[in-house]
Backbone as XML, in Angstrom:
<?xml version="1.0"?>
<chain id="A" units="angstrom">
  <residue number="1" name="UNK">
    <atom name="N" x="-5.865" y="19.675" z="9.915"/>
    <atom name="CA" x="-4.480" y="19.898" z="9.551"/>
    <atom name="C" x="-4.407" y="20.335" z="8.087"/>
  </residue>
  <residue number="2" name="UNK">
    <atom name="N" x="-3.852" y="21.943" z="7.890"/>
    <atom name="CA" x="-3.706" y="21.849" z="6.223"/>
    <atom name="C" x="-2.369" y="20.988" z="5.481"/>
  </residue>
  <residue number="3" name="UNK">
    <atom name="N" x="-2.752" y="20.981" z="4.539"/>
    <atom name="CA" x="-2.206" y="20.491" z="3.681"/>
    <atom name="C" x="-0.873" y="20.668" z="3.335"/>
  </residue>
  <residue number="4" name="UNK">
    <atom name="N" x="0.458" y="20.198" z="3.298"/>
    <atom name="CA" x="1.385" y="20.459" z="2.657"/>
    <atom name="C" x="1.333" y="20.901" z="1.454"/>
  </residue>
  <residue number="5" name="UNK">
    <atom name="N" x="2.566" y="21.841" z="1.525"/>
    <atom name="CA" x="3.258" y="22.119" z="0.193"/>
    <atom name="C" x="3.790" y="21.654" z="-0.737"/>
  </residue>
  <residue number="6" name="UNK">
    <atom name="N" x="3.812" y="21.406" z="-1.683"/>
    <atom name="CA" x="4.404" y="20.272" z="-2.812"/>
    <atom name="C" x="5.959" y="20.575" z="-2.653"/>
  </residue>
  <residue number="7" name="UNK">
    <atom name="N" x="6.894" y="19.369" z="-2.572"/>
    <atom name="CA" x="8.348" y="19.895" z="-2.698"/>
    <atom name="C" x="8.638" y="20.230" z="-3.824"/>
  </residue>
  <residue number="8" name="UNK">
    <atom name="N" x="8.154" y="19.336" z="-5.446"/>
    <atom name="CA" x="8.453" y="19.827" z="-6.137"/>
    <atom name="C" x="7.525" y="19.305" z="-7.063"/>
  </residue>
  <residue number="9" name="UNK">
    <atom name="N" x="8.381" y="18.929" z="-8.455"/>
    <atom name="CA" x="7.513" y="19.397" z="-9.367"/>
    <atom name="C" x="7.442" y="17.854" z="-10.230"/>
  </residue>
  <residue number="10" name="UNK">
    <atom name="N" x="8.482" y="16.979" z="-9.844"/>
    <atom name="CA" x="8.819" y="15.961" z="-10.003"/>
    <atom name="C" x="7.578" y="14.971" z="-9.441"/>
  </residue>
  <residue number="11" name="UNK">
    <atom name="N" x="6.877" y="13.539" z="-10.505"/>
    <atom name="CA" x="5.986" y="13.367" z="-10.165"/>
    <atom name="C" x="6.512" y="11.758" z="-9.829"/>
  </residue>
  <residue number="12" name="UNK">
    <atom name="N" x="5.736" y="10.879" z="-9.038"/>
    <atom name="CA" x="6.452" y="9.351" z="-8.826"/>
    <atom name="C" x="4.906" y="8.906" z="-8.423"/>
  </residue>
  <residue number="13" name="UNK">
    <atom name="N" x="4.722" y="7.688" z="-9.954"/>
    <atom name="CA" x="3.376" y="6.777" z="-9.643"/>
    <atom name="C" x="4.152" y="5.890" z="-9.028"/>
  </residue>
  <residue number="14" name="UNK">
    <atom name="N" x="3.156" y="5.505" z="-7.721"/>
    <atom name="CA" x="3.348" y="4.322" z="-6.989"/>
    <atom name="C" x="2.720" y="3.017" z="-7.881"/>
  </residue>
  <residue number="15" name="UNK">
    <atom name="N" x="2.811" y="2.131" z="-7.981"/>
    <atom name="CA" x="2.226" y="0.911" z="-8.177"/>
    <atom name="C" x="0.701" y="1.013" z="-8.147"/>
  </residue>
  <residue number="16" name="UNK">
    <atom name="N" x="0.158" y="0.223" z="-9.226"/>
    <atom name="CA" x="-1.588" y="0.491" z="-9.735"/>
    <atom name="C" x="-1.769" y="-0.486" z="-8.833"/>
  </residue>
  <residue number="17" name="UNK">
    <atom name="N" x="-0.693" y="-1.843" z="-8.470"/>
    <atom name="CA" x="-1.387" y="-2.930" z="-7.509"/>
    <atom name="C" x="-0.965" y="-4.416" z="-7.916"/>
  </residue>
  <residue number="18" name="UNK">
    <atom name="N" x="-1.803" y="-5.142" z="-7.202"/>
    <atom name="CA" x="-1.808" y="-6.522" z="-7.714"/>
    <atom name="C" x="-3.080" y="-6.682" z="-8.361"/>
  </residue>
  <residue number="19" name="UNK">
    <atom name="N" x="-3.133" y="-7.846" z="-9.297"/>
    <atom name="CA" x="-4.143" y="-8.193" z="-9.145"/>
    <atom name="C" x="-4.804" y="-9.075" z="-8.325"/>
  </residue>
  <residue number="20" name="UNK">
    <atom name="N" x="-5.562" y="-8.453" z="-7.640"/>
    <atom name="CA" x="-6.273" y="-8.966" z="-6.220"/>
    <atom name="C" x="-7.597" y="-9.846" z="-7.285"/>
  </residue>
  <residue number="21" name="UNK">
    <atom name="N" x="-7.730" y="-10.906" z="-6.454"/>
    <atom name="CA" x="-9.448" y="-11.506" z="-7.107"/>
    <atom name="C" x="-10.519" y="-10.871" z="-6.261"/>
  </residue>
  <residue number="22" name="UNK">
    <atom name="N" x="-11.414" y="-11.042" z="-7.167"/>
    <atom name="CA" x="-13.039" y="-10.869" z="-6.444"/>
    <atom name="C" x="-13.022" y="-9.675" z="-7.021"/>
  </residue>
  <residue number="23" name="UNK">
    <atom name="N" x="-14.585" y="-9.102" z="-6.503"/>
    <atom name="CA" x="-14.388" y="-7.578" z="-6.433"/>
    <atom name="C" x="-14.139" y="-7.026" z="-5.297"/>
  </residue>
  <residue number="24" name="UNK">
    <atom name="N" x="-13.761" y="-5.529" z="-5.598"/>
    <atom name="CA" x="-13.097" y="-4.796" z="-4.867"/>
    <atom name="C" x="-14.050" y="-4.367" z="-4.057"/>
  </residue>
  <residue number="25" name="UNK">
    <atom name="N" x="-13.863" y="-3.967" z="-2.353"/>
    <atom name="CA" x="-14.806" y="-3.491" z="-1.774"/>
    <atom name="C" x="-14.307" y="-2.372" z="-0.755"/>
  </residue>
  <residue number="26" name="UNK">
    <atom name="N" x="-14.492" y="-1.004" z="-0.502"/>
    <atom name="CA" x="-14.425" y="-0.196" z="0.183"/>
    <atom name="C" x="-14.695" y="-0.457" z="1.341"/>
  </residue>
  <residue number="27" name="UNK">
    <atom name="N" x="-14.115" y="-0.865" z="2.028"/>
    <atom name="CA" x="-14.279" y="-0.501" z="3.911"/>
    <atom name="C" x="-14.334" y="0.205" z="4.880"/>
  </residue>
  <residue number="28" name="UNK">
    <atom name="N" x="-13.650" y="1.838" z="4.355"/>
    <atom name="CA" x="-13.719" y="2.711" z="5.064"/>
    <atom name="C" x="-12.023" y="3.249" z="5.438"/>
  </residue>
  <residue number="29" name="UNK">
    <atom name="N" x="-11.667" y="3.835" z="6.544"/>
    <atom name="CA" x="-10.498" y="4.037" z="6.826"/>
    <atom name="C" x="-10.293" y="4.321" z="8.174"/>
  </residue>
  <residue number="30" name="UNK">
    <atom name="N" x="-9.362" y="4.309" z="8.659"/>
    <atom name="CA" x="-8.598" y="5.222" z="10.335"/>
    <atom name="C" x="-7.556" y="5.670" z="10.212"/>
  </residue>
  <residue number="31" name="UNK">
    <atom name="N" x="-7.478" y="5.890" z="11.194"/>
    <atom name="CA" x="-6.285" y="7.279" z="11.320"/>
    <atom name="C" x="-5.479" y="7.045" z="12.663"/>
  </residue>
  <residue number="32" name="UNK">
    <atom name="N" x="-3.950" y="6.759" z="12.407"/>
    <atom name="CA" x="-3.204" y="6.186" z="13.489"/>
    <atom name="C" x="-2.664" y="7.488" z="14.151"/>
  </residue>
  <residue number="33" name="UNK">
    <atom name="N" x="-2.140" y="8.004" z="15.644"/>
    <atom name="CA" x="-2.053" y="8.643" z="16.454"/>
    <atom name="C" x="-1.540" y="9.974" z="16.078"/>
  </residue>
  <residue number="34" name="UNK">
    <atom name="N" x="-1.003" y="9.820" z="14.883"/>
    <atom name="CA" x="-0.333" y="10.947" z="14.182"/>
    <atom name="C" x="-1.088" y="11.332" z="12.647"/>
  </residue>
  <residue number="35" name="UNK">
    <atom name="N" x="-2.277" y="10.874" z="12.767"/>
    <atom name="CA" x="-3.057" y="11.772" z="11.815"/>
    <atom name="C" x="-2.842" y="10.639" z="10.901"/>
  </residue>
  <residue number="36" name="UNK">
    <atom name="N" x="-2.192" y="9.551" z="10.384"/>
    <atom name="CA" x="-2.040" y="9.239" z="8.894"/>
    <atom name="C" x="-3.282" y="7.860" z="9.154"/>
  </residue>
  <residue number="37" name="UNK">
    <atom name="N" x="-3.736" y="8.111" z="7.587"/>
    <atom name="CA" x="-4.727" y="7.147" z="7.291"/>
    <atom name="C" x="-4.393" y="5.861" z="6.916"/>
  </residue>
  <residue number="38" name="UNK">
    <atom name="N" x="-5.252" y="5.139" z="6.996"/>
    <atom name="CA" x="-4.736" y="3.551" z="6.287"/>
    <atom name="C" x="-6.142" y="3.047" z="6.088"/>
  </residue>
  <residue number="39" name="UNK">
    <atom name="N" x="-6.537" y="3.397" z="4.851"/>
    <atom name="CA" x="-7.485" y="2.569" z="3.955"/>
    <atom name="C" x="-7.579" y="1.292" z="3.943"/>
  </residue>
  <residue number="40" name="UNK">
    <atom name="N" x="-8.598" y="0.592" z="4.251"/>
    <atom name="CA" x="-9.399" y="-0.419" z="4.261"/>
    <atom name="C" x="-10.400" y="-0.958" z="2.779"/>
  </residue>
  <residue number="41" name="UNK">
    <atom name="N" x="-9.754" y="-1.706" z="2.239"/>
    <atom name="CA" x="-10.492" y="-2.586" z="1.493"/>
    <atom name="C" x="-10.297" y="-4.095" z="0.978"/>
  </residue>
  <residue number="42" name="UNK">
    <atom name="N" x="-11.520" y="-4.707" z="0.591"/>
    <atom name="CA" x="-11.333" y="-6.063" z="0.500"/>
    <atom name="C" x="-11.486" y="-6.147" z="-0.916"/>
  </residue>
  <residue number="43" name="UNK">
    <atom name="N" x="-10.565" y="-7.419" z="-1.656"/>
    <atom name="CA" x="-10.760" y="-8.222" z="-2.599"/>
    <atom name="C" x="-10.748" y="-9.746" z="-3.074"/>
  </residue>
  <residue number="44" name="UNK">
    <atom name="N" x="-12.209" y="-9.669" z="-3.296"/>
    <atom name="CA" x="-12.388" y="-11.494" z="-2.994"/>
    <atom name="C" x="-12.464" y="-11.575" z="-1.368"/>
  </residue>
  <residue number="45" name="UNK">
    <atom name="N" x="-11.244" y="-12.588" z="-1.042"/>
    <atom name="CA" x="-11.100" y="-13.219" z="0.117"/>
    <atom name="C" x="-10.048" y="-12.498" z="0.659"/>
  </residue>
  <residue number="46" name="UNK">
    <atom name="N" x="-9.378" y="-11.508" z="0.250"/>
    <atom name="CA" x="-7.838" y="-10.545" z="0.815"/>
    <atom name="C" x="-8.331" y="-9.536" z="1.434"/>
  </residue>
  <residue number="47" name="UNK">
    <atom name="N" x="-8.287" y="-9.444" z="2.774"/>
    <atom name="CA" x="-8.135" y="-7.854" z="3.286"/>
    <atom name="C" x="-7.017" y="-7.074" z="3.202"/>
  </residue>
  <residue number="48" name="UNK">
    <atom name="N" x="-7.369" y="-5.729" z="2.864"/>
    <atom name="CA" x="-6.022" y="-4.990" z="2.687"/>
    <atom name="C" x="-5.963" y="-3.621" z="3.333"/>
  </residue>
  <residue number="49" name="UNK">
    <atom name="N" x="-5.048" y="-3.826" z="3.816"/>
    <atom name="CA" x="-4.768" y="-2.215" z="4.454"/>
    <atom name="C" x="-3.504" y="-1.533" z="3.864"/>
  </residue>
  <residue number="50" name="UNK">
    <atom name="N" x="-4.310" y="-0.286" z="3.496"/>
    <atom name="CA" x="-3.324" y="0.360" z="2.775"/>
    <atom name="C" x="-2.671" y="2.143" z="3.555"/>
  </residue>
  <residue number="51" name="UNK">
    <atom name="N" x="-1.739" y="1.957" z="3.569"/>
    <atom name="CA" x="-1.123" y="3.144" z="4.471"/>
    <atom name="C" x="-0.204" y="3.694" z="3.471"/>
  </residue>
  <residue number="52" name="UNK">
    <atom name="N" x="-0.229" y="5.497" z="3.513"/>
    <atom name="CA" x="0.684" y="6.141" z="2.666"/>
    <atom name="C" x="0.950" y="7.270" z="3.562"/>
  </residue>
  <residue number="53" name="UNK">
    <atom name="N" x="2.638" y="7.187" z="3.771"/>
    <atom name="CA" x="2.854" y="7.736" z="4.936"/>
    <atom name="C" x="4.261" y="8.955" z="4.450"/>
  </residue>
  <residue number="54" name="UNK">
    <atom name="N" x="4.683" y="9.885" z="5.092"/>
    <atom name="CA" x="6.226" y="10.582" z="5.216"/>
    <atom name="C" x="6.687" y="9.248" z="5.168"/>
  </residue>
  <residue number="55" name="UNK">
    <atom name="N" x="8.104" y="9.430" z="5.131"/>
    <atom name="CA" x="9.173" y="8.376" z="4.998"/>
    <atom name="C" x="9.579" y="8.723" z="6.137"/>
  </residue>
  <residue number="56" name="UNK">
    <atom name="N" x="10.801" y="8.316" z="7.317"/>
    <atom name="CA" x="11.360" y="8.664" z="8.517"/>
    <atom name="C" x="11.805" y="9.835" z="8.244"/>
  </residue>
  <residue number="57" name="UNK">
    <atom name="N" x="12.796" y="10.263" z="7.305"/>
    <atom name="CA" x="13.467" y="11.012" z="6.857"/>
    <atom name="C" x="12.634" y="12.606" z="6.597"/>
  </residue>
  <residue number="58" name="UNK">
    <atom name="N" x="11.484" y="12.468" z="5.788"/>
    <atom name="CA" x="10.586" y="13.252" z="6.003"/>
    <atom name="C" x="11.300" y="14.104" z="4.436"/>
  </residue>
  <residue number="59" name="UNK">
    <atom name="N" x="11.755" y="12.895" z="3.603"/>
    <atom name="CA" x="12.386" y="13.573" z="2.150"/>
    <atom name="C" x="11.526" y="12.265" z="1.206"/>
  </residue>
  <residue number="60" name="UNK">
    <atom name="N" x="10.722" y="11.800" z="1.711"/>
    <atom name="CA" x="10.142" y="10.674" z="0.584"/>
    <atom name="C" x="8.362" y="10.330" z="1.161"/>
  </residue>
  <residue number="61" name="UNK">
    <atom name="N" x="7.931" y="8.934" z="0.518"/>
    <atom name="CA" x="7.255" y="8.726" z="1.264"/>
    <atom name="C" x="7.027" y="7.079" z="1.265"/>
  </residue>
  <residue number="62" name="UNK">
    <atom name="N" x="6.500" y="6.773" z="1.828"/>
    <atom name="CA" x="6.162" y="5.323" z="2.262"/>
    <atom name="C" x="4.962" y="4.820" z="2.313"/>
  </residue>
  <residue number="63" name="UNK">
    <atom name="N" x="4.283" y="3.694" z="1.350"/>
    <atom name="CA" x="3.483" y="3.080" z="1.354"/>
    <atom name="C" x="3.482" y="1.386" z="1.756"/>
  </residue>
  <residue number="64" name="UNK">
    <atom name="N" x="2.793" y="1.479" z="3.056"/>
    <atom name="CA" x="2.750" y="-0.121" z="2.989"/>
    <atom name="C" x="1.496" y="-0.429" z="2.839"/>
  </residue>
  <residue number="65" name="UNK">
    <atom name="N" x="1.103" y="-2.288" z="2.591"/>
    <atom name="CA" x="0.070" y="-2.369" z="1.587"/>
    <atom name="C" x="0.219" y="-3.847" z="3.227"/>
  </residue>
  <residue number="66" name="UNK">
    <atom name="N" x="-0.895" y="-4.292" z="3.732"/>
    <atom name="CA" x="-0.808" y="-5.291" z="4.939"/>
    <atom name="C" x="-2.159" y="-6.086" z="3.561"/>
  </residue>
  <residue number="67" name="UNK">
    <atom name="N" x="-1.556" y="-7.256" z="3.866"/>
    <atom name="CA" x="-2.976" y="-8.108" z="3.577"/>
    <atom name="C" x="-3.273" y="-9.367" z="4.306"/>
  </residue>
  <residue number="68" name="UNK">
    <atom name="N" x="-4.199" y="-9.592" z="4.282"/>
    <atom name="CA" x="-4.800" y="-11.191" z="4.940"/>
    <atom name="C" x="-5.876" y="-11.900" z="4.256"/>
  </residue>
  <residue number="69" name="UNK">
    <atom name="N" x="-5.505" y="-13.236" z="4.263"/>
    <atom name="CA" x="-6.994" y="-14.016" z="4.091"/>
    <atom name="C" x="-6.095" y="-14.419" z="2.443"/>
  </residue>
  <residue number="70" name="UNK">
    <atom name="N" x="-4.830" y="-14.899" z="2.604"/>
    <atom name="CA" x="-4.480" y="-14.738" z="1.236"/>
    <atom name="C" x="-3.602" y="-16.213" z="1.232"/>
  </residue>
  <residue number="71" name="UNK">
    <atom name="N" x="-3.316" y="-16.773" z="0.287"/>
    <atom name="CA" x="-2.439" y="-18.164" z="-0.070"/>
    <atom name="C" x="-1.565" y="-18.340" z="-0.986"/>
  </residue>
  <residue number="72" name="UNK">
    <atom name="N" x="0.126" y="-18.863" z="-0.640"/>
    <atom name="CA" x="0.354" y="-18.460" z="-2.013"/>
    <atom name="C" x="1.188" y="-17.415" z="-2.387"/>
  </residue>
  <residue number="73" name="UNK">
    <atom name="N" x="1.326" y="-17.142" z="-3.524"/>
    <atom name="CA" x="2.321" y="-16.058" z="-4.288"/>
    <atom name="C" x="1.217" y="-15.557" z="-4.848"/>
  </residue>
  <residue number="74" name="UNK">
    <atom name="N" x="1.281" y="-13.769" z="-4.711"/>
    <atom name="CA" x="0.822" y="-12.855" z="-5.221"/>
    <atom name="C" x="2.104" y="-12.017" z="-6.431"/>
  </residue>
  <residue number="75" name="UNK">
    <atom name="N" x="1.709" y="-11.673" z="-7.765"/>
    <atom name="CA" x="2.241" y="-11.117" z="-8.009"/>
    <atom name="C" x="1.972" y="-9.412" z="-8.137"/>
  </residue>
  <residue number="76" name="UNK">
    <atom name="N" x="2.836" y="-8.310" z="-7.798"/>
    <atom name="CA" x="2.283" y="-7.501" z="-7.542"/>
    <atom name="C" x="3.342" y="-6.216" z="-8.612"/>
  </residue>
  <residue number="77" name="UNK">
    <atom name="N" x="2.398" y="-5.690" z="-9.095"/>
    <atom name="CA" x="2.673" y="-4.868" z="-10.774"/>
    <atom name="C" x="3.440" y="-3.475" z="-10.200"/>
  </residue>
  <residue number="78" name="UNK">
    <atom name="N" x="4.667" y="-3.196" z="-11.033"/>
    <atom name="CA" x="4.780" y="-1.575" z="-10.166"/>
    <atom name="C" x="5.016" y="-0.660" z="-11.680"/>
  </residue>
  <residue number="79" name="UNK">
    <atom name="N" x="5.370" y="0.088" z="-10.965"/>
    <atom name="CA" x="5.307" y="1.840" z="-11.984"/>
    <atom name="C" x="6.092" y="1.624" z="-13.277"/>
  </residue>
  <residue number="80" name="UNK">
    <atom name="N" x="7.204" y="0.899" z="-12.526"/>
    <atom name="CA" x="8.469" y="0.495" z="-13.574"/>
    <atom name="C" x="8.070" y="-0.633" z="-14.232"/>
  </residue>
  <residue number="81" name="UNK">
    <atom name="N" x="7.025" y="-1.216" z="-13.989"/>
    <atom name="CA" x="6.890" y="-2.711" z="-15.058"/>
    <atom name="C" x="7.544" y="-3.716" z="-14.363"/>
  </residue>
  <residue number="82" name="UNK">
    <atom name="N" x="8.166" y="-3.356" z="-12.983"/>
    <atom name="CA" x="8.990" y="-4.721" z="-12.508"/>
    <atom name="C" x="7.628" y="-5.173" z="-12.025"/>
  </residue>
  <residue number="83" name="UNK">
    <atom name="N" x="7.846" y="-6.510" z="-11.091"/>
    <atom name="CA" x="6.804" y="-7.407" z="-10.888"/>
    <atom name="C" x="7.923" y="-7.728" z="-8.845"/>
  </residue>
  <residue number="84" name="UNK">
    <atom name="N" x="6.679" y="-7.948" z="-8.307"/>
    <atom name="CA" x="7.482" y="-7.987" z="-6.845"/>
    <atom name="C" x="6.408" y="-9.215" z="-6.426"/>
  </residue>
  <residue number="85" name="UNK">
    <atom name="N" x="7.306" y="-9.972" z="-6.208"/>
    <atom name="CA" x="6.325" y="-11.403" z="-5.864"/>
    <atom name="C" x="6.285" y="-11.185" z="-3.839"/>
  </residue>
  <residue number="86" name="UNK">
    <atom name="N" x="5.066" y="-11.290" z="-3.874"/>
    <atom name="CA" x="4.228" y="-11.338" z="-2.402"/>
    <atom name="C" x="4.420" y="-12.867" z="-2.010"/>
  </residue>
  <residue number="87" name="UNK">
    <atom name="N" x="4.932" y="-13.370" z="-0.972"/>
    <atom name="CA" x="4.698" y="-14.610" z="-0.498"/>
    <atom name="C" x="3.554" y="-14.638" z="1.035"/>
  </residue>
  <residue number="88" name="UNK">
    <atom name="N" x="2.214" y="-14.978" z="1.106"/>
    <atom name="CA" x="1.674" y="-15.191" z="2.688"/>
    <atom name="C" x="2.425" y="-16.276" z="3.092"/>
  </residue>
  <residue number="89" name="UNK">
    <atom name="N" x="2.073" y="-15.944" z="5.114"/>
    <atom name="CA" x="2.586" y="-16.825" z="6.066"/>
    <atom name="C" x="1.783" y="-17.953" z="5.740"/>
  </residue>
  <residue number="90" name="UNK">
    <atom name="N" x="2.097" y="-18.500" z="6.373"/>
    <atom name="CA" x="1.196" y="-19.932" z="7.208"/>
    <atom name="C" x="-0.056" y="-19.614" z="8.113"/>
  </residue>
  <residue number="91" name="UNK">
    <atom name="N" x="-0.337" y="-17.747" z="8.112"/>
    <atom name="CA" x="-1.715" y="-17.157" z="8.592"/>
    <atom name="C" x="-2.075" y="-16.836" z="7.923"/>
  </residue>
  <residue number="92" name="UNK">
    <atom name="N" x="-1.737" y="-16.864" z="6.634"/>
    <atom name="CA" x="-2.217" y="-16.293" z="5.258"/>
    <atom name="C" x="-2.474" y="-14.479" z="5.214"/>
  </residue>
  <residue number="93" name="UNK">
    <atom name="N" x="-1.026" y="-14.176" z="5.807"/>
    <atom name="CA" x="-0.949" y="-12.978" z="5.681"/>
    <atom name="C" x="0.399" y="-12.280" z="5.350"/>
  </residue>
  <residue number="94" name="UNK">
    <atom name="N" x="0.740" y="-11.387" z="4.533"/>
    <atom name="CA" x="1.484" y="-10.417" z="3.654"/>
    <atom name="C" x="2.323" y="-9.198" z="3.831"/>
  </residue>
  <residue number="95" name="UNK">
    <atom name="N" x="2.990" y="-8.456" z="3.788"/>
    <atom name="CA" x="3.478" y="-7.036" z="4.057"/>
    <atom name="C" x="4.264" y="-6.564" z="3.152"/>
  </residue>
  <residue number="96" name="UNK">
    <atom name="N" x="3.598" y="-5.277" z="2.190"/>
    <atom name="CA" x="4.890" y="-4.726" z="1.587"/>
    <atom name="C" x="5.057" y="-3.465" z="1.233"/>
  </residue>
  <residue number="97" name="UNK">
    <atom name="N" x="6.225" y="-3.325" z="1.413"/>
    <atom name="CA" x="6.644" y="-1.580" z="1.941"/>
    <atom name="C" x="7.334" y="-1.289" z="1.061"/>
  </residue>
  <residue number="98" name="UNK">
    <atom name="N" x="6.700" y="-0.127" z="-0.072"/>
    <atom name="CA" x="7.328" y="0.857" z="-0.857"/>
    <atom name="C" x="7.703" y="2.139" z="-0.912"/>
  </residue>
  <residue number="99" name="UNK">
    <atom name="N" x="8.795" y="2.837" z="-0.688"/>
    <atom name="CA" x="9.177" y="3.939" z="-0.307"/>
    <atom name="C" x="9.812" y="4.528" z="-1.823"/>
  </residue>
  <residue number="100" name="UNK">
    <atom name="N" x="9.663" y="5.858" z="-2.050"/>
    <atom name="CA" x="10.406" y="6.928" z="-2.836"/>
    <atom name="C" x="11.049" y="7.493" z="-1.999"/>
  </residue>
  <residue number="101" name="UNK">
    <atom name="N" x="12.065" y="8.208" z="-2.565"/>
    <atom name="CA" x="12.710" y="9.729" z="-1.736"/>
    <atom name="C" x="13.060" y="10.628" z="-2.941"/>
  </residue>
  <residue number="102" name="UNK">
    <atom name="N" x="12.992" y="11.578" z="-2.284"/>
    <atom name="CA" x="13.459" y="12.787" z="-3.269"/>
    <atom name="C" x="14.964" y="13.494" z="-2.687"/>
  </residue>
</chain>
């Protein structure tokens, strides 16, 4: 599949992350029925899957970040300097979904 066209010219950093413990480890990736990837990696004891997707709308885009193996409040750093506190279940697992639009 080639590549899209840039809409514009306007640039939007997503979030560098949390700080995850351990080191970081590459896992590899897949690709869900419609082509989009979702990166695989671990830190410490957190698995994370990371997906960067179109938005519904197909005017933004959407990143969700899945984790497991986690306890606790994560705090998690964004572009703007705000701070977005992560809470895991009682399975010690996470979800959080950041979207732009243009």
């Amino acid at each position: 599949t080639p590549l899209a066209e840039p809409l514009g010219t306007s640039v939007f950093k997503f979030p560098v992350g949390a700080d995850l413990p351990g080191e970081h480890q590459f896992h590899g990736y897949r690709f869900n029925t419609k082509g989009v990837p979702t990166f695989l990696y671990q830190a410490g004891a957190i698995q994370v899957e990371d997906t960067l997707e179109p938005d519904a709308m197909g005017k933004g885009l959407r990143r969700t970040l899945k984790l497991r193996g986690g306890s606790g409040r994560l705090l998690f750093g964004s572009a703007t300097d705000k701070k977005v506190e992560i809470d895991f279940d009682s399975k010690g697992e996470a979800t959080l979904v950041m979207e732009v639009n243009w």
